[in-house]
C-alpha positions as CSV (number, residue, x, y, z in Angstrom):
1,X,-10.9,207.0,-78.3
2,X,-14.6,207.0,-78.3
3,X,-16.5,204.0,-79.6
4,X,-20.7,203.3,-80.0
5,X,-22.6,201.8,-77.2
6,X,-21.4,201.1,-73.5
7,X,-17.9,200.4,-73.4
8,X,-17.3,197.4,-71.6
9,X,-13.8,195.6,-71.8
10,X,-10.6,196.2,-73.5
11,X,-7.4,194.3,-74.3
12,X,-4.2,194.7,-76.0
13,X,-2.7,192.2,-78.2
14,X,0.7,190.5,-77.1
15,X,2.6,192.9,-79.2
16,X,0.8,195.8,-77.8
17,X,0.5,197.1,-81.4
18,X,-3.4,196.9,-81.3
19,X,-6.0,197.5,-78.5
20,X,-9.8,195.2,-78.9
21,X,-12.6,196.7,-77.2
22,X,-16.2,195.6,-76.8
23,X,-19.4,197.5,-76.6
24,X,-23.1,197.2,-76.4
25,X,-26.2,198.6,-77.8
26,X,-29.6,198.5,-78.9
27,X,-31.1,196.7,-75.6
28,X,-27.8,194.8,-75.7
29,X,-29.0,192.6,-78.6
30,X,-25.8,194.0,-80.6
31,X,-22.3,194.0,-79.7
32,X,-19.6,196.1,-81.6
33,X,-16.1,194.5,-81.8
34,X,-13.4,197.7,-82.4
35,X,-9.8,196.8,-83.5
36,X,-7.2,200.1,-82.8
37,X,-3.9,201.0,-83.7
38,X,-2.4,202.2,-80.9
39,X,0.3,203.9,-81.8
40,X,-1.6,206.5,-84.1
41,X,-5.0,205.8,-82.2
42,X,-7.0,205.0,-84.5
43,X,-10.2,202.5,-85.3
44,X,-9.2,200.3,-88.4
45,X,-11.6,197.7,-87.6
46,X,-15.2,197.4,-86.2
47,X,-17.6,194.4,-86.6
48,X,-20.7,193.7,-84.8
49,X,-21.8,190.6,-83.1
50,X,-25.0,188.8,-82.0
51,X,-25.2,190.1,-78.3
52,X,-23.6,192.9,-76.3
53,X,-19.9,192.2,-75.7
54,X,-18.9,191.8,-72.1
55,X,-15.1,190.3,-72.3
56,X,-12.6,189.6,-74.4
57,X,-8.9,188.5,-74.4
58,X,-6.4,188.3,-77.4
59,X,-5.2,184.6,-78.3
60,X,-0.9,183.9,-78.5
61,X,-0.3,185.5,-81.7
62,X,-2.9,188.2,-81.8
63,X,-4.7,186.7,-84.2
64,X,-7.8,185.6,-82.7
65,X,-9.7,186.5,-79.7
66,X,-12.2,184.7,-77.3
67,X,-15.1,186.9,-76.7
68,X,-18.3,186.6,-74.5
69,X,-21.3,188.3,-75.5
70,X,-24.9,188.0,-73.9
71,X,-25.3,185.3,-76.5
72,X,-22.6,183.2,-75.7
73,X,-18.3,182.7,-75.8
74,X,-17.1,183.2,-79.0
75,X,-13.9,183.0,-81.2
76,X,-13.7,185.6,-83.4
77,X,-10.9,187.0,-85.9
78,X,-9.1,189.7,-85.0
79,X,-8.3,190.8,-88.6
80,X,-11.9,190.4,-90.0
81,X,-14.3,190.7,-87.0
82,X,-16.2,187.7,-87.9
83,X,-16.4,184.4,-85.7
84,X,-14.8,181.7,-86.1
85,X,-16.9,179.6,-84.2
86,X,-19.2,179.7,-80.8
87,X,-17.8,177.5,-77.6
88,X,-21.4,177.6,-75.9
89,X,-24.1,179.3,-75.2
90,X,-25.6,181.8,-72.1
91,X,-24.8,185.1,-70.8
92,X,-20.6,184.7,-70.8
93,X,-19.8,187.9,-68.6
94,X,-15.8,187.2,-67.9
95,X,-13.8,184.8,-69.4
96,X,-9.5,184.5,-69.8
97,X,-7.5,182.4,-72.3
98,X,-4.1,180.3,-71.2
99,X,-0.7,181.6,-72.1
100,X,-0.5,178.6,-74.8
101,X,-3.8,179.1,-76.0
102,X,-5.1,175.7,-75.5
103,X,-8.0,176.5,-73.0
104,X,-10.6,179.3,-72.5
105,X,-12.1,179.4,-69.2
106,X,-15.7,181.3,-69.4
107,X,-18.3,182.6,-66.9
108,X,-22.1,181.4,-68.0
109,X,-25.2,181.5,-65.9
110,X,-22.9,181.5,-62.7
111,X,-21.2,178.7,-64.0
112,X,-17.8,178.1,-64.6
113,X,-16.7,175.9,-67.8
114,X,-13.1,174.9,-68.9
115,X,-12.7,174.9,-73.3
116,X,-10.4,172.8,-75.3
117,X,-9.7,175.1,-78.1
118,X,-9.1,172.6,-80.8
119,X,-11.9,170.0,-80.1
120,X,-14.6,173.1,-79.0
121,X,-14.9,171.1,-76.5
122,X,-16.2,171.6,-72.8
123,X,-13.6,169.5,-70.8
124,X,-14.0,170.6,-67.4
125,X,-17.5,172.6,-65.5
126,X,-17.5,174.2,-62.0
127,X,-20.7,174.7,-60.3
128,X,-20.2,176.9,-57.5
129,X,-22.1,177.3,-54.2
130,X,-23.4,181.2,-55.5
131,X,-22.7,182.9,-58.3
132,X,-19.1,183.0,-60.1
133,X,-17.6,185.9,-61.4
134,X,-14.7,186.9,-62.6
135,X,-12.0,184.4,-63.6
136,X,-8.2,183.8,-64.1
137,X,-5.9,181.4,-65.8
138,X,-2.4,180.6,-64.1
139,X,0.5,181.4,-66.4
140,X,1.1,177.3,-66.5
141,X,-2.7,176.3,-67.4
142,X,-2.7,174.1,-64.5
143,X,-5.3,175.7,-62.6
144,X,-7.6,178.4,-62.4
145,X,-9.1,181.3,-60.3
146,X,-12.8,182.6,-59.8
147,X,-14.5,185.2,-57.9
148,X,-17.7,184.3,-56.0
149,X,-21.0,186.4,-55.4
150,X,-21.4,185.0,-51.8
151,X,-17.7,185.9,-51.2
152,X,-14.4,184.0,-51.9
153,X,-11.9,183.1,-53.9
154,X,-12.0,179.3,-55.4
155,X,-8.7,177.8,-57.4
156,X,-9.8,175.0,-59.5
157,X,-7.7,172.2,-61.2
158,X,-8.1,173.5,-65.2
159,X,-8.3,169.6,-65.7
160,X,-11.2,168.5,-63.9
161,X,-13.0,170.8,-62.1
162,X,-11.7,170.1,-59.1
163,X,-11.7,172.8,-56.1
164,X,-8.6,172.5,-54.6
165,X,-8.6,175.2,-52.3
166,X,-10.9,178.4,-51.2
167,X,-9.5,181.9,-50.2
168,X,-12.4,183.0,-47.6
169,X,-13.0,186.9,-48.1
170,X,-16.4,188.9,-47.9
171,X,-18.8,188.7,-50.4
172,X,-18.6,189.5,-53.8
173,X,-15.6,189.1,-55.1
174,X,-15.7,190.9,-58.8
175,X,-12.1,190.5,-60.3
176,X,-9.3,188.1,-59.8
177,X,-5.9,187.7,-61.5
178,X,-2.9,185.8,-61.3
179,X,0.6,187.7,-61.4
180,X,2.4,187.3,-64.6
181,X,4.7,184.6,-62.7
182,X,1.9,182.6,-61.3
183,X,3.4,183.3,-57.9
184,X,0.5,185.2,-56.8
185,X,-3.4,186.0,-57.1
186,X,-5.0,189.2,-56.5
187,X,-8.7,189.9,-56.1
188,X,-10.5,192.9,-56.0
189,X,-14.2,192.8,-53.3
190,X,-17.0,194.7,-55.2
191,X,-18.6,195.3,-51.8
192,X,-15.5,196.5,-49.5
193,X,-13.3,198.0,-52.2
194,X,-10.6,195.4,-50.7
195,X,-7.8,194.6,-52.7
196,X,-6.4,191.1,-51.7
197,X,-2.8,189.3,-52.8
198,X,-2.5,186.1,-51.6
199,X,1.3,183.9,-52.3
200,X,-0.2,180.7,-54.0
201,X,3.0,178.7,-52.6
202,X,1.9,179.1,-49.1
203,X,-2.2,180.1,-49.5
204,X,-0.7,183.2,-47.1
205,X,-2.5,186.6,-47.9
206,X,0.3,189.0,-48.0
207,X,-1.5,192.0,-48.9
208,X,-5.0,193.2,-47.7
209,X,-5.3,197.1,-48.9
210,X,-8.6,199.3,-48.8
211,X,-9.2,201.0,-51.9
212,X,-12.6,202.4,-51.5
213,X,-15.9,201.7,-49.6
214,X,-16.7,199.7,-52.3
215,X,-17.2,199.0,-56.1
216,X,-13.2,196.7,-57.3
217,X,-14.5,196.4,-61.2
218,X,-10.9,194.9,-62.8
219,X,-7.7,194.4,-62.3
220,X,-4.5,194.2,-64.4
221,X,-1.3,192.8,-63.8
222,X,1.8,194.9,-65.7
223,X,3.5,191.8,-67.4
224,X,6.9,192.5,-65.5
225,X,4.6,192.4,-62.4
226,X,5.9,196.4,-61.3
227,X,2.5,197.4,-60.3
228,X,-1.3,196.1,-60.1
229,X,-3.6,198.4,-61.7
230,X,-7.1,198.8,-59.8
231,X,-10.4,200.4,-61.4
232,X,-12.8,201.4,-58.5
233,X,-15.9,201.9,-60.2
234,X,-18.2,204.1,-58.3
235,X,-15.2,206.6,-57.7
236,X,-13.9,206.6,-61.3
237,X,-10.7,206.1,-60.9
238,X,-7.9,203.5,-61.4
239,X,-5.4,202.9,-58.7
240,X,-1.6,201.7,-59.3
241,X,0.2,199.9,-57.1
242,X,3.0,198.4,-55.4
243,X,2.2,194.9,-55.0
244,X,5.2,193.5,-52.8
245,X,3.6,196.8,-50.5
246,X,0.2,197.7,-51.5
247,X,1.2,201.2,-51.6
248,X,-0.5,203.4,-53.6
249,X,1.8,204.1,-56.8
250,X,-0.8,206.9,-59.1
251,X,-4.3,207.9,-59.3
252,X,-5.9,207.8,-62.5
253,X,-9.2,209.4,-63.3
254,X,-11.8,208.5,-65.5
255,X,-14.1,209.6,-68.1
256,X,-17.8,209.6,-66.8
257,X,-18.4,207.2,-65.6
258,X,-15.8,204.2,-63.9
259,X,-14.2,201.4,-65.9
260,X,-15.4,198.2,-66.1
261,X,-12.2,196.5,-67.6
262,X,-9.0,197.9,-67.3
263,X,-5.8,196.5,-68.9
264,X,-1.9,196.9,-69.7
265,X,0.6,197.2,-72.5
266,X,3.0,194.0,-73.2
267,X,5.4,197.1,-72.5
268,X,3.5,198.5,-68.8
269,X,3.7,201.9,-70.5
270,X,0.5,202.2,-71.3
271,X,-3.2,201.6,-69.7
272,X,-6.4,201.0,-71.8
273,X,-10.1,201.1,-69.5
274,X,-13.4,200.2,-70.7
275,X,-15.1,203.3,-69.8
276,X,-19.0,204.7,-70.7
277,X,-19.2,205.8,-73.4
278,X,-15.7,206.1,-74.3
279,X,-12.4,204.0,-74.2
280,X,-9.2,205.9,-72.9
281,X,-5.6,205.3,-73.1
């Protein structure tokens, strides 16, 4: 399925019946929102936003997403493309939504803020030492996940902003995500290719796997947690795996050029990955 501009993330809606991906263009200043069918494959929607699109994530429901652009984190509708209304400004490069839809944690300017959906509210802000990247919402809202440029992996109370505890890795951790249980966090290290899963009951890092020399872009959880899917960038290819083992599960190639955002069918049949120019499935 190719779509205009860079492709940059993808994500399917909770029914799996339609796939969202973002794109940039035009120096960036322009961002195109494409809604597909998946089961025929096919674009029935495209909008375009102020700012090239770098994440987005379906709401409960399917009928709204977050989205962050260059511009800012927006809510936008999924059956029109237009938004419904802008949670703040700066260059929002990952962001995730809770399983109840009540928060949206987004990545600004290296900062990390927490959104109450219904007041458009900023209720919580993490400032980290360096640089945060890429960020995760526990199935239960109570906490989340973000990657760090200088290396780590903090977990932050969703309510306050508190860091409550730090995973030490090498730096720069790209990708994180919590397993569709909560029960555990994987991260994937832009800089060693190092696939971590650690059990958030006992902080223990239970798997430490090697994917590459370097360049973890995404990761994806299936939702019955079967296998982690793993886009290594600079070798264009997406790894499944095992994640009780770590074991290498299928190789997937892509088109051109690596994926930055990779995700999964409600179903784990199917794999979407923001690739340039193109999105595959």
């Amino acid at each position: 399925m190719s779509q205009d501009g860079t492709a940059t993330s993808v994500a399917f809606s909770p029914d799996g019946s339609t796939l969202a991906s973002g794109s940039g263009s035009g120096g960036f200043e322009t961002g195109f929102l494409n809604i597909w069918d998946v089961k025929i494959g096919k674009l029935v929607r495209k909008a375009e936003l102020d700012g090239a699109i770098n994440a987005l994530q379906f709401f409960p429901g399917g009928k709204t997403l977050a989205v962050g652009t260059l511009k800012g984190t927006l809510l936008v509708s999924s059956q029109t493309g237009k938004p419904i209304a802008k949670l703040g400004d700066g260059y929002t490069t990952f962001l995730d939504v809770s399983d109840d839809g009540q928060i949206v944690v987004s990545n600004a300017g290296g900062k990390v803020a927490v959104w109450d959906v219904a007041t458009r509210k900023a209720v919580a802000e993490v400032k980290p030492k360096d640089y945060a990247y890429g960020v995760s919402i526990s199935p239960d809202s109570k906490r989340f996940a973000f990657g760090s440029r200088a290396g780590g992996v903090g977990i932050v109370e969703s309510a306050t902003g508190r860091i409550e505890h730090t995973f030490e890795t090498p730096k720069l951790v790209q990708t994180v995500a919590f397993s569709p249980d909560g029960k555990q966090l994987a991260a994937g290290n832009y800089f060693t290719g190092e696939l971590y899963i650690w059990d958030m009951s006992t902080r223990e890092k239970i798997t430490d796997v090697k994917l590459s020399n370097q360049g973890i872009f995404s990761l994806a959880w299936s939702l019955q947690g079967a296998f982690l899917a793993a886009s290594v960038y600079h070798d264009r290819i997406i790894i499944l795996l095992d994640p009780k083992t770590g074991k290498h599960l299928e190789t997937i190639i892509t088109a051109i050029l690596g994926a930055r955002s990779v995700t999964v069918s409600p179903d784990g049949s199917l794999i979407a990955a923001a690739c340039t120019p193109t999105v595959m499935r």
